[in-house]
N, C-alpha and C positions, 0 to 999 in steps of 0.2 A: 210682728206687725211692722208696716212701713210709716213712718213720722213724715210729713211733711207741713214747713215754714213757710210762709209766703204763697200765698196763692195768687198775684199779680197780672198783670199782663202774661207774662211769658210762664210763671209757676201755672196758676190757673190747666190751662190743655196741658201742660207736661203732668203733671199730678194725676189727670183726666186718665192720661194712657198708662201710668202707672195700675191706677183701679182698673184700668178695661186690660190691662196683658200679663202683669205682674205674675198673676192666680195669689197675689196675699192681699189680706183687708188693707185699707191705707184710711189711715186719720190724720187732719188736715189743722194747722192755727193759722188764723189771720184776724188784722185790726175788722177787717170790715165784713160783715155779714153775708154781701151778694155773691162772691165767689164761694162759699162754703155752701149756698141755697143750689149753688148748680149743681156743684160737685156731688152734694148729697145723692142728685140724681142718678150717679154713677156708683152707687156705692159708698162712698165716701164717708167717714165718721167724722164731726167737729169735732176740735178738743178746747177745752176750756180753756187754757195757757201754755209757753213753752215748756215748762214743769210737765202737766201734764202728757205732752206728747211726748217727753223725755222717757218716762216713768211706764209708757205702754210700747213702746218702740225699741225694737232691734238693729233698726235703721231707719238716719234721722235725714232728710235731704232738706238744703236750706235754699231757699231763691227771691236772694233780698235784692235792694237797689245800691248798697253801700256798705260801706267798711264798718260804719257808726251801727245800723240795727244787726248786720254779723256778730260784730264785738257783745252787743248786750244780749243777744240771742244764746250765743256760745258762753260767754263767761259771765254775763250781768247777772245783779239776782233774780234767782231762780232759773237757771240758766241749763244751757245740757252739760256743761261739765263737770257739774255739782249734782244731777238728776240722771243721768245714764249710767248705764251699770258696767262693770268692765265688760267687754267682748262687743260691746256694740261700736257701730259705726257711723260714721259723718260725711257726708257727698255734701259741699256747698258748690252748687251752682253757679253762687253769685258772681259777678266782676269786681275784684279787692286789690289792694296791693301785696305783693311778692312777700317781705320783709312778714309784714301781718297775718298773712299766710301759712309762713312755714313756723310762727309763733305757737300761730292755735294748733299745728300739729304736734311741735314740741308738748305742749300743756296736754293735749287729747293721750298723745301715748304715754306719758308719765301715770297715766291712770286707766290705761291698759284698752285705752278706745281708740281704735283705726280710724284715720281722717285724709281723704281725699278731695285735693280742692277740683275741682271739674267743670269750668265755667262753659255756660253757650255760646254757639256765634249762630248766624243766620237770622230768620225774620220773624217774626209774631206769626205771619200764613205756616215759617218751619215747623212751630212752635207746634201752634195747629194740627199741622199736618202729621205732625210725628216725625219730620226728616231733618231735625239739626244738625249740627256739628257740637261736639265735646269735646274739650280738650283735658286728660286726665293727668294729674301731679300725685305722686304718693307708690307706696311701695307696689312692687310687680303683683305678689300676692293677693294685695288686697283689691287692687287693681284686676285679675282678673275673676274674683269672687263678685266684682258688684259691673262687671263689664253686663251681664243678660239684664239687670236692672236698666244701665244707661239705653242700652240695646231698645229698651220698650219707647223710648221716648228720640230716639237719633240713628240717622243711619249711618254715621260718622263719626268713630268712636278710637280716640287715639291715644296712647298712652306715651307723653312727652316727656317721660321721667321722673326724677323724684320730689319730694314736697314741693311745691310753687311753682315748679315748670307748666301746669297745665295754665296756673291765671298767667308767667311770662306769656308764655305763646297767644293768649285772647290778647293781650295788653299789645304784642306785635300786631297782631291779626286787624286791630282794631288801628292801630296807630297807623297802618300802609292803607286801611281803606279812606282812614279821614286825611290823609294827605291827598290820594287818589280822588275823592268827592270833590275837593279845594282846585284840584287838576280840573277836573270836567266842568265845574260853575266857574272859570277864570276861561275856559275856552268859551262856553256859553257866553259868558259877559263881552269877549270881542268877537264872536261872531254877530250879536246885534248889532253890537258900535260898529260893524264894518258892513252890515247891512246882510248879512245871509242871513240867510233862514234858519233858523236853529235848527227842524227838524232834518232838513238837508244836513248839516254839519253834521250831526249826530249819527245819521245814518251811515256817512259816508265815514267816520270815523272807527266805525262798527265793523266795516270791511278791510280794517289798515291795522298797521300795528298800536295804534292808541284805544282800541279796543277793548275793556274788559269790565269786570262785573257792576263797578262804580259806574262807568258808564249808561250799561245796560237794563241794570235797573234805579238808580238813584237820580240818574242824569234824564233817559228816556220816561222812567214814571213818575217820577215826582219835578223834577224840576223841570221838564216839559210841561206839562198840566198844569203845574206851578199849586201841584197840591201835597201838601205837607200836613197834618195830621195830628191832632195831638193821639196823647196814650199808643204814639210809635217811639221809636228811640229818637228820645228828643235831643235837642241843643242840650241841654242841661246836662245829661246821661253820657251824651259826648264831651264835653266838657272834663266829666269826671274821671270818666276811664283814660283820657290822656293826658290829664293831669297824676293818676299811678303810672302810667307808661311814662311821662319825665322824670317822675320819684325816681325810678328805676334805673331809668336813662343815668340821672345825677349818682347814683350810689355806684355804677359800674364807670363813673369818669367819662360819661360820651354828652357832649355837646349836638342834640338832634334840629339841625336848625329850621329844615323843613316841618319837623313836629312844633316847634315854636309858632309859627306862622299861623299852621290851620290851628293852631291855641286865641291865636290873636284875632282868629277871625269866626272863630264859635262864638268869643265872647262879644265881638260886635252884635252880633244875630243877636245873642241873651241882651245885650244893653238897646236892643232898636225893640225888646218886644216879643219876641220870636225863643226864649228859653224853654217855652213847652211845647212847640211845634216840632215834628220830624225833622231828623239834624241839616239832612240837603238844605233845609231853608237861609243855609250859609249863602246861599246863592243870592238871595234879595239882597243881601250887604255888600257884593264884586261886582266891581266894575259900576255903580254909581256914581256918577256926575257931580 
């Protein structure tokens, strides 16, 4: 049977496609009841606790917000590495830091459990859709036994080497999109003050080298409209994840100064108000009077 942790925003549909492609039962924990009432309708089995899902599962995938419920997930009490039996295995989804990462793999195989960290990237619609990105950390082996697993849920499935490189590589991934965001709400902020038209700018910028994905969709859908969203990756979420990306940053001796910046300028957003709103809404704090 397949375990799964967190059924959240982004757990929720990935767990979904796990029951609909898998062909194995999957039984599902979470704090809150509504996502387990959907999923039911997929097949799905609640379980009672992580115990629980430890104790019926061969393979556990975890898809938390943070390092703090991972930690008590995996090792707190009642936890899966006190509850799973050797041979089984651990897919965390989640975005962690690096150091913490290749921890719980140490402790997981000291007790004969395979642990692959494999965090997401792309959007809630990916989510949905079934077409994210993974990025996979942990040995080739195991790595290629649970790749038709990731398969059910991404069409982009990479194996960036050993324990921790999968969260390194989101922590990059993540860290050049929110500099890139910070790029396009600072061209936005003096295109107004200089009087053009955002949309114009935007377009025209779509056709040149300043082009790319931040733009195209962060820039043109949300901070065009000027609609930001809660229950998408908020300000808060941003926050977080590039605060383990400067963890990282400080443990390998690199001074990231443009990652500082768009640090300095999430937490605006989080202090005007805007910490649960989708993160573009960095843009209502650039370039204000």
């Amino acid at each position: 049977m397949i375990g799964f942790v967190g059924t959240g925003v982004m757990g929720e549909p990935i767990c979904r496609h796990l029951a609909q492609k898998s062909r194995q039962q999957v039984c599902a924990y979470d704090l809150e009841d509504a996502p387990l009432e959907r999923l039911a309708e997929h097949g799905v089995r609640s379980a009672e606790s992580v115990r629980d899902v430890a104790e019926r599962s061969e393979i556990v995938f975890l898809s938390l917000p943070s390092r703090s419920p991972v930690q008590k997930v995996c090792v707190g009490a009642g936890g899966l590495l006190t509850h799973l039996r050797p041979g089984a295995c651990v897919i965390d989804l989640s975005t962690v830091p690096v150091a913490f990462t290749r921890d719980l793999y140490a402790r997981f195989s000291a007790r004969g459990i395979q642990f692959l960290d494999a965090p997401v990237a792309r959007t809630r619609a990916a989510a949905e859709a079934g077409t994210l990105s993974v990025m996979v950390g942990g040995t080739e082996k195991t790595f290629n036994r649970m790749k038709p697993l990731l398969a059910c849920f991404a069409t982009d499935v990479t194996h960036c080497g050993g324990p921790g490189t999968g969260q390194a590589m989101k922590l990059i991934n993540n860290l050049v999109l929110f500099e890139n965001v910070v790029a396009v709400a600072e061209g936005l902020a003096l295109a107004r003050h200089t009087g053009l038209k955002p949309e114009l700018v935007f377009e025209t910028l779509a056709k040149g080298s300043a082009d790319s994905f931040a733009l195209r969709h962060h820039g043109m859908k949300a901070m065009l409209p000027e609609e930001f969203p809660e229950r998408a990756f908020s300000v808060e979420y941003a926050m977080k994840d590039l605060r383990y990306a400067l963890e990282l940053a400080r443990e390998e001796g690199l001074e990231l100064t443009s990652a500082m910046n768009a640090r300095v300028l999430l937490k605006r957003a989080a202090d005007a108000g805007f910490r649960h709103e989708y993160f573009p809404a960095v843009a209502k704090v650039i370039g204000k009077r």
